[in-house]
Residue frames as a rotation matrix with the C-alpha (Angstrom) as fourth column:
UNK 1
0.761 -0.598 -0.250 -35.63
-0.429 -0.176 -0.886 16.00
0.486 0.782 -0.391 -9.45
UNK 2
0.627 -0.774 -0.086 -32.35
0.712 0.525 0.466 13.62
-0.315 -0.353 0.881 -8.61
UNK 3
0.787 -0.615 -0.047 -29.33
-0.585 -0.770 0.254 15.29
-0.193 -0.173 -0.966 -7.61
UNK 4
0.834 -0.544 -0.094 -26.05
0.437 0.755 -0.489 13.75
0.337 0.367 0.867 -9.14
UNK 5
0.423 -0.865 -0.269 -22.77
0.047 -0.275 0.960 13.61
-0.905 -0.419 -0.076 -6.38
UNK 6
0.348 -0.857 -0.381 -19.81
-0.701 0.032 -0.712 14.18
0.622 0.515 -0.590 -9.50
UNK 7
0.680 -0.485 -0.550 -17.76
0.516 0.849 -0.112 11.22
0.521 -0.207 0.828 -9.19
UNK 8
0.229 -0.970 0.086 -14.84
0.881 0.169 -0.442 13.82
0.414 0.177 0.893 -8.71
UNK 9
0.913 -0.064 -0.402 -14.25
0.192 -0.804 0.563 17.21
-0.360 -0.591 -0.722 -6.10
UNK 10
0.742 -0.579 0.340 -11.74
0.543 0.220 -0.811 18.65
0.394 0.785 0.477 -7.83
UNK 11
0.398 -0.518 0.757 -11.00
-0.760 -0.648 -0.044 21.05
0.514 -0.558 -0.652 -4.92
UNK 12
0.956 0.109 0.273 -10.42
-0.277 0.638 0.718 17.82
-0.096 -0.762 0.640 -3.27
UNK 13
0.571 -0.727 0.381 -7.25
0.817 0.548 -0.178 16.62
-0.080 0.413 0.907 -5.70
UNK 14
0.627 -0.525 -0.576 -3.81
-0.476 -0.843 0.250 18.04
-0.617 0.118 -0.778 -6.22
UNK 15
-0.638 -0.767 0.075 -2.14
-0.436 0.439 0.785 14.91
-0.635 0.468 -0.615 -8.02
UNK 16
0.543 0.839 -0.013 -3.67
-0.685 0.434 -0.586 12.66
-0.486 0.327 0.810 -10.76
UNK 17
-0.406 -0.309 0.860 -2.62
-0.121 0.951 0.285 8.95
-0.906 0.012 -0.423 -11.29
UNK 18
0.581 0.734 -0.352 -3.85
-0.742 0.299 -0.600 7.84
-0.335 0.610 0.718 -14.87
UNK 19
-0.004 -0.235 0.972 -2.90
0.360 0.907 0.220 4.38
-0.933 0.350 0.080 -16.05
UNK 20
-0.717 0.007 -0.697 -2.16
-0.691 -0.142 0.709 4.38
-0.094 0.990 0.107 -20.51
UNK 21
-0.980 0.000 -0.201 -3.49
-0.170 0.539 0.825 1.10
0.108 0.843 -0.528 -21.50
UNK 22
-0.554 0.731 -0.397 -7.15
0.558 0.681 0.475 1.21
0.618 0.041 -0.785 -21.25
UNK 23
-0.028 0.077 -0.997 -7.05
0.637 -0.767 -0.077 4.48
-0.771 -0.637 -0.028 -19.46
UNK 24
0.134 0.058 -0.989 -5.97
-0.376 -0.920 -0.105 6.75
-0.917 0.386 -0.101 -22.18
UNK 25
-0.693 -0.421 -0.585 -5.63
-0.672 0.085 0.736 4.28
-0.260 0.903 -0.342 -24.59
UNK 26
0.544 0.797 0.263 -8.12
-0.808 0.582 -0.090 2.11
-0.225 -0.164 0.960 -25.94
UNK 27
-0.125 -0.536 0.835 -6.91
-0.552 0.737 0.390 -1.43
-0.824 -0.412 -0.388 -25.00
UNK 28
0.843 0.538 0.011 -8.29
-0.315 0.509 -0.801 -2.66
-0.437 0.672 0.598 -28.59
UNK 29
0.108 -0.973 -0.203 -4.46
-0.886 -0.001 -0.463 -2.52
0.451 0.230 -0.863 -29.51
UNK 30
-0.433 -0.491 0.756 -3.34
-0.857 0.485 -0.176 -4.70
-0.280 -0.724 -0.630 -26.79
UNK 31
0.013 0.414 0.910 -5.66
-0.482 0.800 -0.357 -7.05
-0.876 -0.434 0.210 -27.16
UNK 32
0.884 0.189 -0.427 -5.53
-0.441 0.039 -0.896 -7.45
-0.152 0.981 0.118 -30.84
UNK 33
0.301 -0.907 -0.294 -2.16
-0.859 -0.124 -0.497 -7.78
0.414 0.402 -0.817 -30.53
UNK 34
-0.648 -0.568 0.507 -2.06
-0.761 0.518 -0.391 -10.93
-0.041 -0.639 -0.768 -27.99
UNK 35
-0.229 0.392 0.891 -4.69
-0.047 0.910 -0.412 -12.55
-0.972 -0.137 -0.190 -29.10
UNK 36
0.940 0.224 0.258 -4.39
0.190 0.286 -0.939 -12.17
-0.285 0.932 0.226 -32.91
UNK 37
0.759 -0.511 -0.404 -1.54
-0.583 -0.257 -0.770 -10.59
0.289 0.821 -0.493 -34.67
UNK 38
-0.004 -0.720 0.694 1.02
-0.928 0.262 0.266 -12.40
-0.373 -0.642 -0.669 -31.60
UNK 39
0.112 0.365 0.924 -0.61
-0.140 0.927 -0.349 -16.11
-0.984 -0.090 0.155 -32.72
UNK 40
0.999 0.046 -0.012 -0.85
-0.024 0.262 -0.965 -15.39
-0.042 0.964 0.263 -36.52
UNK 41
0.828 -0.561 0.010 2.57
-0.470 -0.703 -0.534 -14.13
0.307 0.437 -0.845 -36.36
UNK 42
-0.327 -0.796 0.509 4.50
-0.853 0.481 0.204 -16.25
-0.407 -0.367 -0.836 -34.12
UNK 43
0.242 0.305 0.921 2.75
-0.189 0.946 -0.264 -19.33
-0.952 -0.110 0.286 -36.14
UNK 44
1.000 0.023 0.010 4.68
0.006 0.184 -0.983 -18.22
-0.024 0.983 0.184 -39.21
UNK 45
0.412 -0.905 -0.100 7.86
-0.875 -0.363 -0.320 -17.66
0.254 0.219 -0.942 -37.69
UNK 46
-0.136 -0.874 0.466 7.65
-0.973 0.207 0.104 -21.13
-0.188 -0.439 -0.879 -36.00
UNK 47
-0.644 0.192 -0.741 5.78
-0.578 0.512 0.635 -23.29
0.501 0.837 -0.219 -38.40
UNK 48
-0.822 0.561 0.101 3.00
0.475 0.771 -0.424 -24.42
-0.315 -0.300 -0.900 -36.52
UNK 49
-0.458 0.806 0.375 -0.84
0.676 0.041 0.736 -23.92
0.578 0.590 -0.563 -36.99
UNK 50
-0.251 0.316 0.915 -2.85
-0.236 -0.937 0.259 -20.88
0.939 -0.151 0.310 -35.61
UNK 51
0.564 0.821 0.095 -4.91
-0.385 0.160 0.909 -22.71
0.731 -0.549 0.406 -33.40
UNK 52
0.558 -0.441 -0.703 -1.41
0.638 0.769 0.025 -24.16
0.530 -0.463 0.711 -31.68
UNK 53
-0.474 -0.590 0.653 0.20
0.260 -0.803 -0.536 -20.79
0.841 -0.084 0.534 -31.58
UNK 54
-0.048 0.832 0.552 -2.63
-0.448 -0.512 0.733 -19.89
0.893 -0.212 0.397 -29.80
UNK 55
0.937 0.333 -0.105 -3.09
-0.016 0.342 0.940 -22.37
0.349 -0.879 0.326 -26.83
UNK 56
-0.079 -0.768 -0.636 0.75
0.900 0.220 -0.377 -22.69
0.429 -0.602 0.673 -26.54
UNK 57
-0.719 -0.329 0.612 0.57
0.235 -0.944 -0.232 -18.32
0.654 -0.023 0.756 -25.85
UNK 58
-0.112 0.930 0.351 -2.01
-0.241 -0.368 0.898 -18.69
0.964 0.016 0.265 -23.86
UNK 59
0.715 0.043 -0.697 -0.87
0.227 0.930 0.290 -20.87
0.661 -0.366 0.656 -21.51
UNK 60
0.159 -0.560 -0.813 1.75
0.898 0.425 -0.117 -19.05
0.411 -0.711 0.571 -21.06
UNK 61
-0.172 0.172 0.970 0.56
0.017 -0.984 0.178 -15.77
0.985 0.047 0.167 -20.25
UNK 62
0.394 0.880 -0.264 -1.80
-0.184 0.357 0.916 -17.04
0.900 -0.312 0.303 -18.14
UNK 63
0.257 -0.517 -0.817 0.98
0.814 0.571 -0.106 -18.45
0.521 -0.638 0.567 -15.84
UNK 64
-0.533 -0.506 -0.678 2.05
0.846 -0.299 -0.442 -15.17
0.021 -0.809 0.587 -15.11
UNK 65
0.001 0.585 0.811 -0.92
0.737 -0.548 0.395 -13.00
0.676 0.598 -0.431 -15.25
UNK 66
0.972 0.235 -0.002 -0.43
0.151 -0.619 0.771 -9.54
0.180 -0.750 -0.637 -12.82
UNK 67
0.291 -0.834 -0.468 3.37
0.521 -0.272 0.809 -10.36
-0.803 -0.479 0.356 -11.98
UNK 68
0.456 -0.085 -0.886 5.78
-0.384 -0.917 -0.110 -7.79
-0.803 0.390 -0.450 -13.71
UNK 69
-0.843 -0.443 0.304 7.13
-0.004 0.572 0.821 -10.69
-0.538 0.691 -0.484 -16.34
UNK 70
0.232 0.870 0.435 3.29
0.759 0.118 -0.640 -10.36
-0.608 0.479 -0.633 -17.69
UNK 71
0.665 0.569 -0.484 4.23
0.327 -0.804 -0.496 -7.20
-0.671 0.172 -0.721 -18.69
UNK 72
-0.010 -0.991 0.134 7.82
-0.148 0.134 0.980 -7.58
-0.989 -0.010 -0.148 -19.50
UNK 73
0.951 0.169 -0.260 8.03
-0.265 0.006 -0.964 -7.45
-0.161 0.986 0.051 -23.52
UNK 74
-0.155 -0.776 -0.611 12.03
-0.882 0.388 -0.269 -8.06
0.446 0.497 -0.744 -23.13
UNK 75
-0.570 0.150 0.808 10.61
-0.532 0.683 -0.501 -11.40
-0.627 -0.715 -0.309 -20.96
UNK 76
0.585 0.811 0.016 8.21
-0.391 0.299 -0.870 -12.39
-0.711 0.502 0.492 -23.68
UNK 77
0.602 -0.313 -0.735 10.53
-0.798 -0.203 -0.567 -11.84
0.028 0.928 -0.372 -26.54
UNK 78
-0.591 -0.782 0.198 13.05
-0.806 0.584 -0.101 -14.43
-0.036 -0.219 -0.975 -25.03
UNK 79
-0.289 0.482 0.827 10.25
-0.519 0.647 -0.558 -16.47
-0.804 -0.591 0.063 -23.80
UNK 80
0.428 0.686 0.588 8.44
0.124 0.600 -0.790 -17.28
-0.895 0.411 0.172 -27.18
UNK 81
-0.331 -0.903 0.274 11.80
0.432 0.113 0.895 -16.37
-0.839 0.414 0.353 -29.10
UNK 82
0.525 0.466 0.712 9.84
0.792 -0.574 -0.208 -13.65
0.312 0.673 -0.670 -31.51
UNK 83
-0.569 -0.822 -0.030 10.49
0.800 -0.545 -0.249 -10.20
0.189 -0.166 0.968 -31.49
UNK 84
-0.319 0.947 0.018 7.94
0.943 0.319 -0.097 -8.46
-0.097 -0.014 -0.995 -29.98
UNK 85
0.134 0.082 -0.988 8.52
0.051 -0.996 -0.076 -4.59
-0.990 -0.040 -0.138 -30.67
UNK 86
-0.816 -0.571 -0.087 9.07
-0.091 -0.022 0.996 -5.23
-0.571 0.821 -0.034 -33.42
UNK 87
-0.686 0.725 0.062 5.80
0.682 0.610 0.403 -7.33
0.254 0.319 -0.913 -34.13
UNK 88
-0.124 0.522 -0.844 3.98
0.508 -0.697 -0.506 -4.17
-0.852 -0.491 -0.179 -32.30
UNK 89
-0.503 -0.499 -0.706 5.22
-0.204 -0.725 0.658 -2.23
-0.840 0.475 0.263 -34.74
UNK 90
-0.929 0.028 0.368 3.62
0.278 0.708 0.649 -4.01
-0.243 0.706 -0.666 -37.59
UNK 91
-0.113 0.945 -0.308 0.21
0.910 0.223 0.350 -2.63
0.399 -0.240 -0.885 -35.85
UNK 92
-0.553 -0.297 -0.778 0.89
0.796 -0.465 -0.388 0.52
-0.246 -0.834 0.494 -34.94
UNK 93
-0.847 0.464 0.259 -1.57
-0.066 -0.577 0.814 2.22
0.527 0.673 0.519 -36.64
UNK 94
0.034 0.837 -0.547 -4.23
0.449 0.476 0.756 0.18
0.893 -0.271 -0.360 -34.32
UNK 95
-0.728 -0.624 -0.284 -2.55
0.613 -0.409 -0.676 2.90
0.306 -0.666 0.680 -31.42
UNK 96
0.460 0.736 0.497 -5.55
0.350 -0.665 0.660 5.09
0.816 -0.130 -0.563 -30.12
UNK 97
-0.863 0.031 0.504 -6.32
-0.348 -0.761 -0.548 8.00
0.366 -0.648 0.668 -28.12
UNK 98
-0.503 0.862 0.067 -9.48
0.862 0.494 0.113 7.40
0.065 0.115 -0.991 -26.29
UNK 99
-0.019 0.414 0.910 -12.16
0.588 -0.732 0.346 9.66
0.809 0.541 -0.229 -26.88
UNK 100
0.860 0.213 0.465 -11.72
-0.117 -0.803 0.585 13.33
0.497 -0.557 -0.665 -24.67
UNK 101
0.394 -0.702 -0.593 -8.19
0.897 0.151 0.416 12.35
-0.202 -0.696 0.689 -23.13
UNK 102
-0.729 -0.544 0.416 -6.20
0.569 -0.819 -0.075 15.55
0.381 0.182 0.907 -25.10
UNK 103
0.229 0.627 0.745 -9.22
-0.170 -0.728 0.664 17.90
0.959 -0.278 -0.060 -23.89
UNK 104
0.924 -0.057 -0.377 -9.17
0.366 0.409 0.836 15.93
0.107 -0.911 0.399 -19.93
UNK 105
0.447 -0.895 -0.010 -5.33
0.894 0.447 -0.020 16.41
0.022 0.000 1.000 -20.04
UNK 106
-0.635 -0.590 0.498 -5.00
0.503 -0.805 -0.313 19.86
0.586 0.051 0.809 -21.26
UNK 107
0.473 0.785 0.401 -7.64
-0.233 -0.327 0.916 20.51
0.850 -0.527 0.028 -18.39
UNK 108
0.636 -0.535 -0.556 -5.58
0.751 0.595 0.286 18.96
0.178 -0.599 0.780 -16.14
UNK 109
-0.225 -0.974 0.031 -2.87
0.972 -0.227 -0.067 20.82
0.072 0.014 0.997 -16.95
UNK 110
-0.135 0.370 0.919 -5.07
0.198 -0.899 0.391 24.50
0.971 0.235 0.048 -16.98
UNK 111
0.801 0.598 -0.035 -6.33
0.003 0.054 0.999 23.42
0.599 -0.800 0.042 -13.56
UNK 112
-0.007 -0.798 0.603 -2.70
-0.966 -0.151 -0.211 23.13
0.259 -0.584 -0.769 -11.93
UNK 113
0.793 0.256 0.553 -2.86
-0.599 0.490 0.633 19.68
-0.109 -0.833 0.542 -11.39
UNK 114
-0.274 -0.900 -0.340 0.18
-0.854 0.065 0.516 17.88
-0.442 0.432 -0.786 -11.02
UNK 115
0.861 0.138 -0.490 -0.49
-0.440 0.687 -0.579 14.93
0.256 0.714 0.652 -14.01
UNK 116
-0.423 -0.773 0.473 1.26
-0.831 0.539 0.138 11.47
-0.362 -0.335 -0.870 -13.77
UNK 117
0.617 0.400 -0.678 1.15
-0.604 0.793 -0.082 8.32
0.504 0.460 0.731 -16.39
UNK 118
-0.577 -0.439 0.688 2.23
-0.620 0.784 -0.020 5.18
-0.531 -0.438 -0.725 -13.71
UNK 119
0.302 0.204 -0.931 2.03
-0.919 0.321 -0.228 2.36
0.252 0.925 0.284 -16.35
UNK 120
0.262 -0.608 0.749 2.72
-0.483 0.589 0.647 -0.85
-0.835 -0.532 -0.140 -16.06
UNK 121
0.895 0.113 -0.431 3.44
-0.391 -0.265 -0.881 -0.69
-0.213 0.958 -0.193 -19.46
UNK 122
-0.020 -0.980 -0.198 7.80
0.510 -0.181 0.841 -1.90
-0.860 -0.084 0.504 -20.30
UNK 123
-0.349 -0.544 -0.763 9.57
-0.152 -0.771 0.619 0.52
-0.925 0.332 0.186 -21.61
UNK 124
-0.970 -0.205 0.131 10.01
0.126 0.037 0.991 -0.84
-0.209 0.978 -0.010 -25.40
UNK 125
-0.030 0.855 0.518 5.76
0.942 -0.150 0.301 -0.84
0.335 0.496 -0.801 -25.99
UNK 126
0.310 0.074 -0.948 5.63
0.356 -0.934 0.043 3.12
-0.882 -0.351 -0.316 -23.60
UNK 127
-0.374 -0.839 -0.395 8.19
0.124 -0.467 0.875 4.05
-0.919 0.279 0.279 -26.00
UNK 128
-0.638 0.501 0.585 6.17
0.739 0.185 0.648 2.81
0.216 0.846 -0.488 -29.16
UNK 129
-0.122 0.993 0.009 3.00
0.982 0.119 0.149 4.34
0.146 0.027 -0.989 -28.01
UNK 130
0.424 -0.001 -0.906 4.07
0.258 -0.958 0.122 7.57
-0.868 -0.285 -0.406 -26.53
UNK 131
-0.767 -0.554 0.324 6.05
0.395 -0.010 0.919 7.59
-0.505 0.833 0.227 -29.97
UNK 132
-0.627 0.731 0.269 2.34
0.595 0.226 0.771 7.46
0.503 0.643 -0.577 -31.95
UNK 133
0.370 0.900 -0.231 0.11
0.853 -0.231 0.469 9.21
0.368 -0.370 -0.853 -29.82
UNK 134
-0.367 -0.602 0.709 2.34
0.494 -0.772 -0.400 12.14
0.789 0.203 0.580 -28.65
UNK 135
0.689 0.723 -0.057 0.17
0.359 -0.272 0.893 12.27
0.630 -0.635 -0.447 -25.37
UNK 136
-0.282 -0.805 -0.522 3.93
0.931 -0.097 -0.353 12.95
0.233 -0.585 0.777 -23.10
UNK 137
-0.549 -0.261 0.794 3.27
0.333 -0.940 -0.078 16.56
0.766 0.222 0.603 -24.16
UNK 138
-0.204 0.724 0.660 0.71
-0.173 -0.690 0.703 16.68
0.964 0.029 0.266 -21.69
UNK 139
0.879 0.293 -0.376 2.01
0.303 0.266 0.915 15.01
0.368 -0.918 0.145 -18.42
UNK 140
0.685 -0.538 0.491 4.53
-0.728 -0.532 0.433 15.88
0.029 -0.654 -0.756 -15.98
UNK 141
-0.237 -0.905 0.353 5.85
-0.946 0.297 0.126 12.66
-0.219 -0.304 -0.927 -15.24
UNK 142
0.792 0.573 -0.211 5.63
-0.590 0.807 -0.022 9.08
0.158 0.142 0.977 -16.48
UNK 143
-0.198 -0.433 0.879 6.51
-0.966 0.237 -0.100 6.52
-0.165 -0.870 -0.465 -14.79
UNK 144
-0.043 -0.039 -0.998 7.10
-0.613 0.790 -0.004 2.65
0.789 0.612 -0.058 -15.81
UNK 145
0.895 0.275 0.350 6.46
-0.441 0.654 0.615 -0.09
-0.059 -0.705 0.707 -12.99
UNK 146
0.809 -0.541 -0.232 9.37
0.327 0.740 -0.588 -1.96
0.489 0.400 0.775 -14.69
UNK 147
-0.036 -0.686 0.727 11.83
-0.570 -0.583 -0.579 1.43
0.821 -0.435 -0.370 -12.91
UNK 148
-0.034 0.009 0.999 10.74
-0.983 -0.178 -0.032 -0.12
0.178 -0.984 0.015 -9.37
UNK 149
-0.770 -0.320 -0.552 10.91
-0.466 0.873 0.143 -3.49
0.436 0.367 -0.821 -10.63
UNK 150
-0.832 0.550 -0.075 7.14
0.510 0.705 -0.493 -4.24
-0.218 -0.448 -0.867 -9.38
UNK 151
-0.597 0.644 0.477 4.11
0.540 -0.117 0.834 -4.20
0.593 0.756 -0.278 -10.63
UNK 152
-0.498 0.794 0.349 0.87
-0.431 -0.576 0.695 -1.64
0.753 0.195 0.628 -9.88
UNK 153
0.190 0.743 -0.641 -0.58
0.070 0.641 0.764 -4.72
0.979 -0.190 0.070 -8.28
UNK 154
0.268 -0.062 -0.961 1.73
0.742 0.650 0.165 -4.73
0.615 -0.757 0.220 -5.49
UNK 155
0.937 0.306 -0.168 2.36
0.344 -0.736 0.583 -2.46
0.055 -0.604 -0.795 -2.44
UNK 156
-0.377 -0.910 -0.171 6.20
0.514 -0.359 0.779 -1.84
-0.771 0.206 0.603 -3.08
UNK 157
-0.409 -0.146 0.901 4.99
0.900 -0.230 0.371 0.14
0.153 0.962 0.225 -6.12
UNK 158
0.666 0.707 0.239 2.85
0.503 -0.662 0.556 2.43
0.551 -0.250 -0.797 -4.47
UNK 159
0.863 -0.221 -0.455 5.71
0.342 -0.409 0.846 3.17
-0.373 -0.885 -0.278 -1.75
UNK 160
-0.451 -0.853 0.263 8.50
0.779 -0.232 0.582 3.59
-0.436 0.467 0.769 -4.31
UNK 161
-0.308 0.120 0.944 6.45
0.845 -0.421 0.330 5.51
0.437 0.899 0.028 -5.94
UNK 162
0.795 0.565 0.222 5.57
0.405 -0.766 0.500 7.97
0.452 -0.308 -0.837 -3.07
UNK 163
0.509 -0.775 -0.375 8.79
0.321 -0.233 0.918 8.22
-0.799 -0.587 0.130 -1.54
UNK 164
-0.591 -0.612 0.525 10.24
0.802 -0.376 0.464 9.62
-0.086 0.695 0.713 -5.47
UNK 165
-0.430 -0.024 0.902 7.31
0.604 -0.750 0.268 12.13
0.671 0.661 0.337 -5.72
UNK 166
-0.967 0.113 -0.227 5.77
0.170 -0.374 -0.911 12.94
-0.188 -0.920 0.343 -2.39
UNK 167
-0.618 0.779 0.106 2.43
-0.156 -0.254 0.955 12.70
0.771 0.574 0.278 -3.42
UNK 168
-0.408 0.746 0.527 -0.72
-0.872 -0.147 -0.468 13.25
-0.272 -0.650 0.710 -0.67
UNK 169
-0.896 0.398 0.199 -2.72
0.407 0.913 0.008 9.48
-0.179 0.088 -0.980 -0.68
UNK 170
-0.224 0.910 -0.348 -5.71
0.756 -0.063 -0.652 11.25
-0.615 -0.409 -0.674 0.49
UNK 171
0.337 0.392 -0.856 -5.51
-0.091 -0.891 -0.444 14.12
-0.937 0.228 -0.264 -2.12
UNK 172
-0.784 -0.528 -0.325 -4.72
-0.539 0.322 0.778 11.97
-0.306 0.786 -0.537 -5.19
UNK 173
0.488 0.869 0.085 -6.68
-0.593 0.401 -0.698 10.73
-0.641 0.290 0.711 -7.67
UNK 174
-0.772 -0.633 -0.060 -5.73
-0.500 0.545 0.673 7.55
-0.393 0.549 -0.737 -9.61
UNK 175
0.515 0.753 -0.409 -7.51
-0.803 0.257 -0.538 6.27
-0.300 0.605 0.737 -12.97
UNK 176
-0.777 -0.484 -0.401 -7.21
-0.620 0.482 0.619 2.94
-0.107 0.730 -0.675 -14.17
UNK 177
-0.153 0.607 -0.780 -9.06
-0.848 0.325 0.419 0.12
0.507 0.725 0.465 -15.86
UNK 178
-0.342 0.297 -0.892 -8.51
0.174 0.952 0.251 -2.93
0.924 -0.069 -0.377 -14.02
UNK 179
0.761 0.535 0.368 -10.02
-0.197 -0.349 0.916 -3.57
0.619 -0.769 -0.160 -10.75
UNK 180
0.477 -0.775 -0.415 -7.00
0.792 0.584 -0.180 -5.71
0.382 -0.243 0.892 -9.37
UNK 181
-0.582 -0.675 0.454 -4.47
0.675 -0.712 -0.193 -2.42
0.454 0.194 0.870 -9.65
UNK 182
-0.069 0.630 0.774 -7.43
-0.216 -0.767 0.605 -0.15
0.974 -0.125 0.189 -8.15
UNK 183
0.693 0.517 -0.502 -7.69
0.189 0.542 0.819 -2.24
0.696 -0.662 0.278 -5.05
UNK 184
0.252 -0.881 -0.400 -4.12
0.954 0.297 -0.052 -2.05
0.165 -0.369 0.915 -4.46
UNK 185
-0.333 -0.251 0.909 -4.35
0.335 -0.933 -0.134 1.68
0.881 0.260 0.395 -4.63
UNK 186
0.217 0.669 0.711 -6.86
-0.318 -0.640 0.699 1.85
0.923 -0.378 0.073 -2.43
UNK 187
0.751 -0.283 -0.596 -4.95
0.558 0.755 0.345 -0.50
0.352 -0.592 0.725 0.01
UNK 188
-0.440 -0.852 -0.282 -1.96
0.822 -0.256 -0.508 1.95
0.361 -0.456 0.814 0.27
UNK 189
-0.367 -0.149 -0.918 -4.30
0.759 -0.618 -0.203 4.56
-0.538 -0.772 0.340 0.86
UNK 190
-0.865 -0.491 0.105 -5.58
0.322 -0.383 0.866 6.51
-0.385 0.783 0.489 -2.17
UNK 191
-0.492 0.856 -0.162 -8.84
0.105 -0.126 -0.986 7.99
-0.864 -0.502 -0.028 -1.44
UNK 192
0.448 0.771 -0.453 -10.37
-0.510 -0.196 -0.837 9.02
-0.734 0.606 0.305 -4.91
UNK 193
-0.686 -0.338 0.644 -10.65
-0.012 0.891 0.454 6.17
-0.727 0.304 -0.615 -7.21
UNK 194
0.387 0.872 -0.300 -12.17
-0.511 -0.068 -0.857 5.76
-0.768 0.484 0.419 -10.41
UNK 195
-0.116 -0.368 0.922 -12.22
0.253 0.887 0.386 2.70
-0.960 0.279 -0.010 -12.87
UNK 196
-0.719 -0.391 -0.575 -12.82
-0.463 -0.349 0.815 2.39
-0.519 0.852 0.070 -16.59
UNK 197
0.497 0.611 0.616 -16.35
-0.337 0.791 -0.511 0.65
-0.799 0.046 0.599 -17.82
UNK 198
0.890 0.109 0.442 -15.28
0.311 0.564 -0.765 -0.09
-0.333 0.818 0.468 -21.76
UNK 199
0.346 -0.804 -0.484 -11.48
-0.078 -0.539 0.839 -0.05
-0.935 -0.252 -0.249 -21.82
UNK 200
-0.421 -0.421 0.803 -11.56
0.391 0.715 0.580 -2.00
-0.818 0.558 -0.137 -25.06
UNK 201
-0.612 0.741 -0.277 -13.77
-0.661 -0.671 -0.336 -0.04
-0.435 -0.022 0.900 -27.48
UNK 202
-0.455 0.366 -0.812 -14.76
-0.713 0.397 0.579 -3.47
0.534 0.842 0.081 -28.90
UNK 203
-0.489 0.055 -0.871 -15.73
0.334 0.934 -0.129 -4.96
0.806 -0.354 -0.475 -26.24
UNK 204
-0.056 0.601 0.797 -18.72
-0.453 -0.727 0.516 -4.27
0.890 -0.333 0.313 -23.80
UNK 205
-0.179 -0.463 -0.868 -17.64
0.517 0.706 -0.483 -3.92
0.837 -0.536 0.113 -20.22
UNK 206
0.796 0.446 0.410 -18.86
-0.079 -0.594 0.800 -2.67
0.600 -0.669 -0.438 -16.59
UNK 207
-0.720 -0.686 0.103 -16.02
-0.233 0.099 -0.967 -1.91
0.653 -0.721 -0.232 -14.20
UNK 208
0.803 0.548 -0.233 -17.81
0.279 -0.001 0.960 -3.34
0.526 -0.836 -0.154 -10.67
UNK 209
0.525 -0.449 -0.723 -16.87
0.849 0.342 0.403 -2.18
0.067 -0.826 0.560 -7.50
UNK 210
-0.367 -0.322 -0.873 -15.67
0.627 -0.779 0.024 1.02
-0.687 -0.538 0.488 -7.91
UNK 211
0.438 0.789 -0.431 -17.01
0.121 -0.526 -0.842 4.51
-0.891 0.317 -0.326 -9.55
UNK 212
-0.579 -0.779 0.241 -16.08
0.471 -0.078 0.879 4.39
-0.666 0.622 0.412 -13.06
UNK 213
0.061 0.288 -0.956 -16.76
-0.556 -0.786 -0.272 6.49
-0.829 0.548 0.112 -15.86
UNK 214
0.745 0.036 0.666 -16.97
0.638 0.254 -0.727 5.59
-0.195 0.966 0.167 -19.92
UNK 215
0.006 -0.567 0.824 -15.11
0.658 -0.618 -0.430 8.87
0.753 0.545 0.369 -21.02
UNK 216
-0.575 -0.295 -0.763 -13.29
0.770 -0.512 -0.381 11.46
-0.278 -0.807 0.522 -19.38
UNK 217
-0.381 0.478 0.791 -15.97
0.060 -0.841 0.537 14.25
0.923 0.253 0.292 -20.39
UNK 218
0.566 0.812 -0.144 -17.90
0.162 0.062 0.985 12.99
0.808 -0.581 -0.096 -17.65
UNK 219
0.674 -0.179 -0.717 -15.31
0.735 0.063 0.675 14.20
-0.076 -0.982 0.175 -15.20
UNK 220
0.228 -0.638 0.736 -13.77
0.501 -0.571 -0.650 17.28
0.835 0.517 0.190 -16.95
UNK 221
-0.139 -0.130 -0.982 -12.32
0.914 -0.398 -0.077 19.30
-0.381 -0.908 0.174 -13.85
């Protein structure tokens, strides 16, 4: 008979890190939203064809993919002269929970652990989403990347962010989807890591490279 380690020692953790998009949300939003409704929508407000919308927005994501202007919705909005909370809005219905977060969460919160959403989310889409999904009720503290003016990716986020909450590296767990943003975690020091395989639910994906999970059942504490 095979013995399965648990990704997760829960005597081990006193803090928990969870990322939103693609963590507790399914990223099917997001992505819908930048690579369809953003193109249909900005190709009616500026009279070109879909298929132009499309490579010009692409292009310029791309340019800044990771820095905190990727994420920046009041940086976009200027950039491709749309309104893009607005255009969110349009879709907000496409807003998920993913499946078991409110159960994971209000475990969390039974267990004593202290709960943190560190997003790199800006404000105006947090605001939408926590608006729709009503998940706030269930963390302590949430935290925007955009506050420390740097992104997840980099190590000034990790040190602003310990030096506001005093959190233990070595007795913190942090969930997120991408690997990029995991690495950097584990670079400052963050000992129990765990990724996301299928952040998208349309889209079939293996996190490599670090232990990741489908759904939080599989790591209820």
């Amino acid at each position: 008979m095979t013995v399965h380690t648990p990704i997760v020692d829960w005597t081990q953790i006193d803090t928990v890190l969870l990322d939103m998009d693609g963590t507790l949300l399914d990223l099917h939003f997001d992505n819908y939203f930048w690579l369809e409704h953003l193109p249909k929508r900005y190709a009616e407000i500026h009279k070109v064809d879909f298929a132009t919308a499309s490579k010009r927005l692409n292009e310029n994501i791309k340019q800044h993919e990771g820095t905190l202007q990727w994420y920046c919705l009041e940086f976009w909005s200027k950039h491709l002269d749309v309104n893009i909370r607005s255009l969110k809005e349009e879709i907000k219905h496409k807003i998920q929970v993913r499946p078991h977060v409110r159960d994971f969460l209000t475990r969390l919160r039974q267990s004593q652990k202290k709960c943190l959403l560190v997003t790199n989310a800006h404000p105006q889409s947090l605001s939408l989403k926590l608006e729709v999904t009503q998940i706030d009720k269930y963390l302590d503290i949430i935290i925007s990347s955009h506050e420390f003016s740097q992104p997840k990716e980099a190590q000034e986020f990790w040190h602003a962010l310990q030096t506001r909450e005093k959190f233990d590296p070595a007795r913190t767990l942090f969930i997120d989807d991408t690997a990029r943003i995991l690495e950097s975690a584990r670079k400052f020091g963050i000992r129990h890591l765990v990724g996301i395989h299928q952040p998208d639910s349309k889209i079939t994906r293996k996190m490599e490279g670090f232990p990741a999970i489908h759904h939080f059942d599989e790591i209820m504490p």
